[in-house]
VEXZA-476658 format. One record per residue (C-alpha): residue number from 1; z, x, y; residue in one letter. Coordinates in nm, 2 decimals. Layout:
<rs>
@kolnu=NUM, up=Z, east=X, north=Y, pavo=A
...
</rs>
This chain:
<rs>
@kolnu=1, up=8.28, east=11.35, north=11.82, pavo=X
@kolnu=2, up=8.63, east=11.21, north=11.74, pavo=X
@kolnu=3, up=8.61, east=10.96, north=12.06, pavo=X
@kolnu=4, up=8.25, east=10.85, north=11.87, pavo=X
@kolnu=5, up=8.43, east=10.82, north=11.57, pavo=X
@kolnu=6, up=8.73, east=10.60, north=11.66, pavo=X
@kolnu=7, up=8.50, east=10.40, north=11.84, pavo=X
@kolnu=8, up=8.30, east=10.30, north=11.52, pavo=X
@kolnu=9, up=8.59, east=10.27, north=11.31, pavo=X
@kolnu=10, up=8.72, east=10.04, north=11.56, pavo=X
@kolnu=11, up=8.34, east=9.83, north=11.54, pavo=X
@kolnu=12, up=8.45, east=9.78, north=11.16, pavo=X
@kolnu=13, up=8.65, east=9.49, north=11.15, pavo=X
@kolnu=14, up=8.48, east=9.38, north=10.86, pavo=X
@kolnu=15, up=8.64, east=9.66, north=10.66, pavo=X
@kolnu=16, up=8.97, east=9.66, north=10.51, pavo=X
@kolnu=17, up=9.31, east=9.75, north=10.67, pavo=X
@kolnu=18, up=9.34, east=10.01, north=10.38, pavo=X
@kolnu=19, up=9.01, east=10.19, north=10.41, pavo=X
@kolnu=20, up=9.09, east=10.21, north=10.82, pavo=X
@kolnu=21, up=9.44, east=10.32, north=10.72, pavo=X
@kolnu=22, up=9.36, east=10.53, north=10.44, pavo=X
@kolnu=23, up=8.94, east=10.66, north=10.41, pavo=X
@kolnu=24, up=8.94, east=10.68, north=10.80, pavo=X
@kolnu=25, up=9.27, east=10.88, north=10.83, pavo=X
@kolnu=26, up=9.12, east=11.11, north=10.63, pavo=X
@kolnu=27, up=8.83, east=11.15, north=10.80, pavo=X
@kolnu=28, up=8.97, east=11.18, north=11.14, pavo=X
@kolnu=29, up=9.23, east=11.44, north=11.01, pavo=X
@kolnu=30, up=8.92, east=11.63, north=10.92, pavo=X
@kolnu=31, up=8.76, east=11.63, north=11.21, pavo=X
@kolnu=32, up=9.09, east=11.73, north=11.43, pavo=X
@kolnu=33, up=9.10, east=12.05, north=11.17, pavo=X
@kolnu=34, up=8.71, east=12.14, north=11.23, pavo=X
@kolnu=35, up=8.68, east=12.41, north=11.53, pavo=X
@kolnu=36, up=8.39, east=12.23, north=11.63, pavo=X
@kolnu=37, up=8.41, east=11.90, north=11.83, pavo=X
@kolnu=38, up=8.07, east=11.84, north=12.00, pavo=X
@kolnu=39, up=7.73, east=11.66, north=11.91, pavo=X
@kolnu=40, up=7.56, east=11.98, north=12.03, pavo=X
@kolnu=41, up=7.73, east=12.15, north=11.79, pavo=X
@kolnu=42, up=7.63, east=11.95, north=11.49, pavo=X
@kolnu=43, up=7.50, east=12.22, north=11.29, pavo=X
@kolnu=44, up=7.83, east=12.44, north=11.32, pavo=X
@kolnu=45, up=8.00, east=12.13, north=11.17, pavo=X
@kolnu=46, up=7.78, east=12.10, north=10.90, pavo=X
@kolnu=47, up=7.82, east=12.43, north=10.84, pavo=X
@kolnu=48, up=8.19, east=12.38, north=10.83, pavo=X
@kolnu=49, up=8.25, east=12.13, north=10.62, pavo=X
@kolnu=50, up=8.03, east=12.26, north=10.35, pavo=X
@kolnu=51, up=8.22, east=12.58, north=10.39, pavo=X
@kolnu=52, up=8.63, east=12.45, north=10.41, pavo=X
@kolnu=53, up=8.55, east=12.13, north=10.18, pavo=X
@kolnu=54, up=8.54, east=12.05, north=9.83, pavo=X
@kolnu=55, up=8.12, east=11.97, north=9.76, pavo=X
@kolnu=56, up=8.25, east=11.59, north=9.77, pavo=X
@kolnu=57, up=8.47, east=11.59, north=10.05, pavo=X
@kolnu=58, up=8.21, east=11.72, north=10.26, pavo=X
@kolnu=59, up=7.95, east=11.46, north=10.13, pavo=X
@kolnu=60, up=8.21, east=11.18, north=10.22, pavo=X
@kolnu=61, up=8.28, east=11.37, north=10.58, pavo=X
@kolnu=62, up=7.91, east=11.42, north=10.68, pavo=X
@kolnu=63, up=7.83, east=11.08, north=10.56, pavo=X
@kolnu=64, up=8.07, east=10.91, north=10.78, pavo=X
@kolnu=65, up=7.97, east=11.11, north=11.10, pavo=X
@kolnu=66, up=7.62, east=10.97, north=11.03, pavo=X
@kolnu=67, up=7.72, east=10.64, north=11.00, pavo=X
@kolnu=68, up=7.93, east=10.71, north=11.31, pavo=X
@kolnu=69, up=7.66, east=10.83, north=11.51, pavo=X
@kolnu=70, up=7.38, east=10.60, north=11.35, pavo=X
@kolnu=71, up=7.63, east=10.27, north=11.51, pavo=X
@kolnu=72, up=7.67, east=10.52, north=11.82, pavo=X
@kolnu=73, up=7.27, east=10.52, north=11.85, pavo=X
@kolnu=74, up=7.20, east=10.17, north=11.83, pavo=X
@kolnu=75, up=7.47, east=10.07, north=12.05, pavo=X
@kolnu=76, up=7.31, east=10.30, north=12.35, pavo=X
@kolnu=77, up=7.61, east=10.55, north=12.34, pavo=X
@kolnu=78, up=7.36, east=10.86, north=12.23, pavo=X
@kolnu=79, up=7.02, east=10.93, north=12.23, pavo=X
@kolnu=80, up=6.98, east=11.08, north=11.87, pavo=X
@kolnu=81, up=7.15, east=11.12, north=11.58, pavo=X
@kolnu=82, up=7.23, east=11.47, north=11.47, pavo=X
@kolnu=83, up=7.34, east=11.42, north=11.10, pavo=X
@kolnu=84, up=7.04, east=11.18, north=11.03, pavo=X
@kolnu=85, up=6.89, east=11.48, north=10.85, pavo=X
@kolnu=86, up=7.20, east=11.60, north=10.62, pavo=X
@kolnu=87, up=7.11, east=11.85, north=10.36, pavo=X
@kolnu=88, up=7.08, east=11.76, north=9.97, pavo=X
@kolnu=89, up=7.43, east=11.69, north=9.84, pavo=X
@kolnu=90, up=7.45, east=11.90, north=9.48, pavo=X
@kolnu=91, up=7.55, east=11.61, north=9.24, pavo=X
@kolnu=92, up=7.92, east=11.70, north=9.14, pavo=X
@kolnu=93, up=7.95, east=11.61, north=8.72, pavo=X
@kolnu=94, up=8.26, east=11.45, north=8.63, pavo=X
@kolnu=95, up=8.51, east=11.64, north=8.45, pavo=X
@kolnu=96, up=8.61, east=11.56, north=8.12, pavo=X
@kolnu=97, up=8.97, east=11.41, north=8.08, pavo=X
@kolnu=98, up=9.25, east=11.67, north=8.00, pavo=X
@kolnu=99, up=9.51, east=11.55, north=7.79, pavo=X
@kolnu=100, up=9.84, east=11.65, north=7.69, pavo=X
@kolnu=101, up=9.94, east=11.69, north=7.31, pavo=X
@kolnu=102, up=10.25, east=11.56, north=7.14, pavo=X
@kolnu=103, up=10.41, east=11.85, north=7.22, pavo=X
@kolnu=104, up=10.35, east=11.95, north=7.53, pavo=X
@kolnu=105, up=10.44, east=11.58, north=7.66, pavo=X
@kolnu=106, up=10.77, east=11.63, north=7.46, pavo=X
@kolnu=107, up=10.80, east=11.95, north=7.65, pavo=X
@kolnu=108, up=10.76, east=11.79, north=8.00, pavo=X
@kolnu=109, up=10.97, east=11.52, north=7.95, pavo=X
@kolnu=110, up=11.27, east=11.74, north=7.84, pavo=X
@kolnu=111, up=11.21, east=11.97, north=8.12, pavo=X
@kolnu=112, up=11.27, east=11.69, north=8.37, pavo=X
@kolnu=113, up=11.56, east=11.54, north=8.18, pavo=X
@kolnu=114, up=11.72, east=11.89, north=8.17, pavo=X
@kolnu=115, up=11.59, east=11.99, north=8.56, pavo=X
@kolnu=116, up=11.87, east=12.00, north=8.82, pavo=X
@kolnu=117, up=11.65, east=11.93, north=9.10, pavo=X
@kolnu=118, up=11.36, east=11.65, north=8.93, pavo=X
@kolnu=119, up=11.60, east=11.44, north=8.67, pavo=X
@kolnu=120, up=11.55, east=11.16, north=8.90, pavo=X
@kolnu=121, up=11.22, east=11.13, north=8.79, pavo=X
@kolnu=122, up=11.29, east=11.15, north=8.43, pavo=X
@kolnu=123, up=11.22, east=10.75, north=8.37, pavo=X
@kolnu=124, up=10.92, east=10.76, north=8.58, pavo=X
@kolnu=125, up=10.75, east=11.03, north=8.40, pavo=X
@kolnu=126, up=10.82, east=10.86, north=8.06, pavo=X
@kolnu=127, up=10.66, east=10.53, north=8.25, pavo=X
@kolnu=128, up=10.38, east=10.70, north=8.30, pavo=X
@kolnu=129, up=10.34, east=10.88, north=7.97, pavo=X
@kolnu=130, up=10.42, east=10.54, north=7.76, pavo=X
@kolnu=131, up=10.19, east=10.32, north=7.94, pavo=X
@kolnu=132, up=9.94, east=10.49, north=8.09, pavo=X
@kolnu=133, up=9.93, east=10.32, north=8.42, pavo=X
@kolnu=134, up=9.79, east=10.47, north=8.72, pavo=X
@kolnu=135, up=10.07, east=10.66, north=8.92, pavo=X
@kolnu=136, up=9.93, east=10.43, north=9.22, pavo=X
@kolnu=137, up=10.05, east=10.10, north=8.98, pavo=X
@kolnu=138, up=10.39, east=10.25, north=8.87, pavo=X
@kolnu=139, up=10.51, east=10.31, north=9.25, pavo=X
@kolnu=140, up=10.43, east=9.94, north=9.32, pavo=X
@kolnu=141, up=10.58, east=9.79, north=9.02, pavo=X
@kolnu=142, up=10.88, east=9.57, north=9.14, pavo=X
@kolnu=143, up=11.14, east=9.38, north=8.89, pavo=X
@kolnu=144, up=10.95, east=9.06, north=8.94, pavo=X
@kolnu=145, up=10.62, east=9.24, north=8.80, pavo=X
@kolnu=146, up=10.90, east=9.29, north=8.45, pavo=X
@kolnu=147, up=10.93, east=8.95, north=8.26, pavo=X
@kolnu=148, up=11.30, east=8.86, north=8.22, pavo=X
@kolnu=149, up=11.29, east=8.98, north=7.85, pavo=X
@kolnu=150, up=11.17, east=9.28, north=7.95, pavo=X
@kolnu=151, up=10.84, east=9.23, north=7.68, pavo=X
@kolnu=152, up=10.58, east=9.19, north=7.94, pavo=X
@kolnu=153, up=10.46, east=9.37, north=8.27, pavo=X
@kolnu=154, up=10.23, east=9.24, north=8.50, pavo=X
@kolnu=155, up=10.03, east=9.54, north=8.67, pavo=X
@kolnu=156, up=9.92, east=9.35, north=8.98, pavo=X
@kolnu=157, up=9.92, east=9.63, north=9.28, pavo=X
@kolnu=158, up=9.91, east=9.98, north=9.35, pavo=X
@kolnu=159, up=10.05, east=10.19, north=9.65, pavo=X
@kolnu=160, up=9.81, east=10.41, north=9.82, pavo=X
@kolnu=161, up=9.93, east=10.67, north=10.06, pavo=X
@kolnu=162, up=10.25, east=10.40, north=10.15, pavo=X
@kolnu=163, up=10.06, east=10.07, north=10.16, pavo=X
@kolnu=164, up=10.04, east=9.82, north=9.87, pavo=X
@kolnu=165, up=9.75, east=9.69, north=9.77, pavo=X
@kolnu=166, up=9.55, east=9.54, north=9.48, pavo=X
@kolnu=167, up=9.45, east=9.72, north=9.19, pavo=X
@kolnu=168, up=9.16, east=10.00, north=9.17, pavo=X
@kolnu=169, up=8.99, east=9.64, north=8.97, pavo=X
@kolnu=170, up=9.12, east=9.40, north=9.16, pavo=X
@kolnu=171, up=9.24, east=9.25, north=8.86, pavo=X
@kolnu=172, up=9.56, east=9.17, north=8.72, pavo=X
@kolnu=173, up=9.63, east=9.32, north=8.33, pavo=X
@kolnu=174, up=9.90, east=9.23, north=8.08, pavo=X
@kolnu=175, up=10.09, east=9.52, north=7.95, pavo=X
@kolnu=176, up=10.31, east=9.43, north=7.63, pavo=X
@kolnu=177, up=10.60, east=9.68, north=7.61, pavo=X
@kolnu=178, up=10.71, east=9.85, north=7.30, pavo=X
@kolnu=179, up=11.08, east=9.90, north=7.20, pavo=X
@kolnu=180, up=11.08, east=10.23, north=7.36, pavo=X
@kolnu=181, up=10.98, east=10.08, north=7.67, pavo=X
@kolnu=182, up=11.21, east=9.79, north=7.67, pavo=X
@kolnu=183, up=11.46, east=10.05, north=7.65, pavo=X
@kolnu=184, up=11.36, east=10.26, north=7.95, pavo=X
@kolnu=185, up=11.41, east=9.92, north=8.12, pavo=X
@kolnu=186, up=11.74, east=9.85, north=8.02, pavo=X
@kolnu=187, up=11.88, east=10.19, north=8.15, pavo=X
@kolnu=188, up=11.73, east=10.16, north=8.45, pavo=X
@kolnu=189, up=11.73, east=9.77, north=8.55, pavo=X
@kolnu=190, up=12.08, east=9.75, north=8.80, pavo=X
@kolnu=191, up=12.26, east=9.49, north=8.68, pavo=X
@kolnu=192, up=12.20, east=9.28, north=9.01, pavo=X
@kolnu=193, up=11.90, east=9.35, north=9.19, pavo=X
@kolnu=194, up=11.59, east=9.17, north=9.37, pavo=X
@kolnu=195, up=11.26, east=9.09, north=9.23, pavo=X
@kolnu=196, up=11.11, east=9.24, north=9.52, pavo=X
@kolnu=197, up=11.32, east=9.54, north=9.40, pavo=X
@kolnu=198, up=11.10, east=9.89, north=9.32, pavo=X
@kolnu=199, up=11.16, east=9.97, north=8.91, pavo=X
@kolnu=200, up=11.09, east=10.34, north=8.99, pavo=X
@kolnu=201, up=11.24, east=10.36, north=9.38, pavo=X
@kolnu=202, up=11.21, east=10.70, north=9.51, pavo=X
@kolnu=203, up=11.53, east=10.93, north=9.59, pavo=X
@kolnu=204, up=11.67, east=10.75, north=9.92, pavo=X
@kolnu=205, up=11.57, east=10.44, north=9.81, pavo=X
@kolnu=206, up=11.21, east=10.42, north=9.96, pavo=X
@kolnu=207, up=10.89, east=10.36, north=9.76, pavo=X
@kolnu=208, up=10.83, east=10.72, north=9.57, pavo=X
@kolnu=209, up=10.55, east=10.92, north=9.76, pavo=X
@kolnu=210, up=10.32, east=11.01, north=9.53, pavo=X
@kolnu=211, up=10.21, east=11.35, north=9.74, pavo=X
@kolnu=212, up=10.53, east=11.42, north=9.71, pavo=X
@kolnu=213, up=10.58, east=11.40, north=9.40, pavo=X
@kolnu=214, up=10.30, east=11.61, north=9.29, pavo=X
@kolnu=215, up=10.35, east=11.90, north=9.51, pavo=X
@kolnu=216, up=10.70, east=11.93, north=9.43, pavo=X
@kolnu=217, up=10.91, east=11.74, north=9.12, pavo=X
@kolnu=218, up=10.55, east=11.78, north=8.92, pavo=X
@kolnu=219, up=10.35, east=12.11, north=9.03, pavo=X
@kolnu=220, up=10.73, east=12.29, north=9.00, pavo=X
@kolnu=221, up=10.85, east=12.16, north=8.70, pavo=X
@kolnu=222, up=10.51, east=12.22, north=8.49, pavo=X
@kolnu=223, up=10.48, east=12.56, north=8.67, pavo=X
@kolnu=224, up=10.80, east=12.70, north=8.44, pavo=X
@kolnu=225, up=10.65, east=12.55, north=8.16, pavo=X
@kolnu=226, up=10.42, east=12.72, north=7.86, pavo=X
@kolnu=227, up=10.13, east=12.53, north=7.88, pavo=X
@kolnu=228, up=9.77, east=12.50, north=8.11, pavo=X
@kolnu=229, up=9.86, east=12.30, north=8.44, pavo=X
@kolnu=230, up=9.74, east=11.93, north=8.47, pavo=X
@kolnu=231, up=9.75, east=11.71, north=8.77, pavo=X
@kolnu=232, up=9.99, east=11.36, north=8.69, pavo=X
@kolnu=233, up=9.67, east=11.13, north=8.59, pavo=X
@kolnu=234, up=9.61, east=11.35, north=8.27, pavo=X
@kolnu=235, up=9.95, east=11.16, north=8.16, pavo=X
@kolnu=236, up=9.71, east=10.85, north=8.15, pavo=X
@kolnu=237, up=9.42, east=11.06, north=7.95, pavo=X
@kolnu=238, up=9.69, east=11.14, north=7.75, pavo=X
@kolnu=239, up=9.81, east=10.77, north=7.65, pavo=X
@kolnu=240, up=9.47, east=10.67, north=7.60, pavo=X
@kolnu=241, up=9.35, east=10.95, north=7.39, pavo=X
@kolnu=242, up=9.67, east=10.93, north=7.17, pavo=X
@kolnu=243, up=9.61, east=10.50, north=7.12, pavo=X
@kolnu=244, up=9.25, east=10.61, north=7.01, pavo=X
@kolnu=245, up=9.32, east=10.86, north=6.78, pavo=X
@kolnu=246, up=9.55, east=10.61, north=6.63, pavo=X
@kolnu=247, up=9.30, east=10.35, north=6.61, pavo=X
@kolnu=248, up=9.40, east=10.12, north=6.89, pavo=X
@kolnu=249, up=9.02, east=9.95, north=6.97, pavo=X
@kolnu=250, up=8.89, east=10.07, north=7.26, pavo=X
@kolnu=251, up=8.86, east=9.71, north=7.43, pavo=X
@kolnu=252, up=9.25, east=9.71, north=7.39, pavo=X
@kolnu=253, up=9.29, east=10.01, north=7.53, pavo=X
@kolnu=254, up=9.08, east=9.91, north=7.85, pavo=X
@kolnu=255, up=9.25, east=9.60, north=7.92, pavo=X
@kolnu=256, up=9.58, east=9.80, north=7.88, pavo=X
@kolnu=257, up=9.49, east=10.09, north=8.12, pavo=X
@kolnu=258, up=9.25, east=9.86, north=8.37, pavo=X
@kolnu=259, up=8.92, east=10.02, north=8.29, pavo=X
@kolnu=260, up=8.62, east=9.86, north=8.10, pavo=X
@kolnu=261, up=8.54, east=9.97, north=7.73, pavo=X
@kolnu=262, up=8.22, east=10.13, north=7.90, pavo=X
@kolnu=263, up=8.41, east=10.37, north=8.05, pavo=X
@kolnu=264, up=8.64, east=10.45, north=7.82, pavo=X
@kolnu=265, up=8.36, east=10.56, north=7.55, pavo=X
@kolnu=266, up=8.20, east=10.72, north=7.83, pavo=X
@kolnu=267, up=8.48, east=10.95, north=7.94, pavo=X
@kolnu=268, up=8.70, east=10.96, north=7.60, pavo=X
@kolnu=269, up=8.47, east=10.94, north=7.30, pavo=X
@kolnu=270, up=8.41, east=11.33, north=7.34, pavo=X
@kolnu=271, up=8.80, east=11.39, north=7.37, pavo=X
@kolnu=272, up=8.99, east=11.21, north=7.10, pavo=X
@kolnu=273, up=9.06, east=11.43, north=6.81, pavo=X
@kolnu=274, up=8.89, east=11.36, north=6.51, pavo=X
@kolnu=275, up=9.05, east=11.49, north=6.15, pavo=X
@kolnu=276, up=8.75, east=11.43, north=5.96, pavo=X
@kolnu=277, up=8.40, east=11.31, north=5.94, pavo=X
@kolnu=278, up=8.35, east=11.02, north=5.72, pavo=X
@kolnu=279, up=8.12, east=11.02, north=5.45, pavo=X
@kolnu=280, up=7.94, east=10.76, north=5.32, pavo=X
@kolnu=281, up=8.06, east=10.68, north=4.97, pavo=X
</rs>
């Protein structure tokens, strides 16, 4: 099955370097870890991945093999295709964005200033917090993506899994910094740099792996901490949530984060808190 596999990633050429680097990977990593490597044994990898895998992972897994074996079919190299008849996927519901309040951002944010082990990551984590940028955008940032007077950034690119790419909208956004954030800058710009420089570097100087990150500086640090455990995007639901409770428009917010108004009414209208319904006077 792998041999199948790599052969039809490899017809793909009209795919991009980052879904062979990236989707694939993941794909082939699956099928290394599942016990069963044959065609004949099709339905014992069916069985597998709807079993070890999350109800989407295994709808992005099985799919693949199909379209692996569907090339496979019609370029001679099988007779049939075992997945053409894949069982109903169950439709997975989004879930509702989890934000943090005042406090308990407060609360992070001190514990990784005061952390002996994650402090590096201090400036980072208010990054995130203040703009609500994708984790994916603030890795890629560089000094040139800063304008000079430190008023302006220029979300542009993200890093995936170590390679840069454009933005989840393929779009570049203007992000107009506060005073807080101009300060941020100020304490971490070096006073001679590159513009091809990383604003948030990682420990040894490398591009900060996000994985990384999570598992350790961000799963440990929130562990100690009082409050309900979020992965690092709810910093984003966070930001957006707190400029809509305070009135921000929700176009503005969507051009500031990268998402359409659309989604943002979709995902956040049931979220934001509301003090009081209006009457009408």
């Amino acid at each position: 099955m792998i041999e199948i596999f790599d052969s039809y990633a490899a017809s793909r050429t009209d795919l991009s370097s980052t879904t062979h680097a990236i989707d694939f990977a993941k794909i082939r990593r699956k099928l290394h870890r599942c016990p069963f490597q044959y065609l004949s044994q099709s339905a014992q990898i069916i069985d597998w991945a709807m079993m070890q895998l999350s109800a989407d992972g295994a709808k992005r897994f099985l799919l693949q093999l199909r379209a692996a074996c569907h090339w496979a079919q019609s370029s001679d190299l099988i007779d049939d295709n075992p997945f053409s008849n894949l069982p109903k996927f169950k439709k997975t519901l989004p879930t509702a964005p989890a934000p943090f309040t005042c406090c308990e951002q407060n609360l992070i944010i001190d514990a990784f200033e005061n952390s002996h082990t994650y402090s590096y990551y201090t400036e980072f984590v208010k990054f995130l917090f203040f703009t609500g940028a994708r984790p994916s955008e603030a890795i890629a940032l560089n000094w040139e993506h800063i304008s000079p007077d430190l008023k302006i950034i220029t979300f542009s690119q993200a890093v995936v899994e170590g390679i840069r790419k454009d933005t989840k909208t393929h779009l570049p956004r203007r992000f107009p910094t506060n005073s807080t954030l101009q300060q941020l800058f100020e304490r971490i710009r070096p006073i001679r740099y590159k513009p091809t420089q990383a604003v948030f570097p990682g420990p040894k100087g490398s591009l900060i792996q996000q994985h990384n990150f999570t598992t350790r500086a961000w799963r440990t640090t929130l562990r100690a901490l009082p409050l309900r455990y979020r992965p690092p995007y709810s910093m984003r639901h966070t930001f957006i949530t707190t400029c809509l409770e305070k009135g921000v428009s929700v176009s503005q917010v969507a051009y500031w984060v990268g998402n359409s108004p659309k989604t943002i009414w979709q995902h956040y209208a049931g979220v934001i808190c509301i003090q009081d319904v209006p009457t009408c006077d």
